[in-house]
C-alpha positions, -999 to +999 in steps of 0.1 A: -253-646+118-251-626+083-262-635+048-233-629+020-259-598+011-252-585+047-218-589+043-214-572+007-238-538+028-213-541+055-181-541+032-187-521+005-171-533-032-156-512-062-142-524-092-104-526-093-097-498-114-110-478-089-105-497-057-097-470-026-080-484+008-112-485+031-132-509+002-130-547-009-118-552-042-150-565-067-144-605-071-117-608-048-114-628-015-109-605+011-103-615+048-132-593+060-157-620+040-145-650+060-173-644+087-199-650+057-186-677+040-184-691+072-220-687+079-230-701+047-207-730+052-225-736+086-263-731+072-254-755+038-240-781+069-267-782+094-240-771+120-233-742+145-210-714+134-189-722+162-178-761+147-173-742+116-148-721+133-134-749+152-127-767+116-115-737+099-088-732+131-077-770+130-064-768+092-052-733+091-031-748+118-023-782+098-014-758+068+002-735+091+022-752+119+045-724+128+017-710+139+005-737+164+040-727+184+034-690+183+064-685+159+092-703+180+110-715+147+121-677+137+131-666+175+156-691+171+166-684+132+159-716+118 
């Protein structure tokens, strides 16, 4: 499991004015951080990672159903 300081070693940030393709933008949420915040999430909670992940997956699929059936709804153009 990483701290957030792991993460920010691991992904390297530059202020936006001169943010280049292969580093995190300063401040922003980038998808490469969601491993950390995860881990935090699971060491403020008392609970494995893995539950974490298991909650996170349940609502991104709540928020997201067209996800849940792999897409289905734009293979048949509705």
């Amino acid at each position: 499991m990483q701290s957030g300081g792991e993460e920010k070693k691991m992904f390297g940030t530059v202020k936006k004015e001169k943010w280049p393709r292969d580093k995190c933008g300063k401040g922003r949420n980038e998808p490469c951080h969601i491993r950390g915040v995860a881990a935090v999430l699971a060491g403020v909670h008392g609970v494995p990672f893995a539950r974490v992940e298991e909650i996170c997956h349940a609502n991104t699929l709540t928020c997201f159903p067209g996800l849940a059936r792999g897409g289905e709804e734009e293979e048949q153009g509705t």
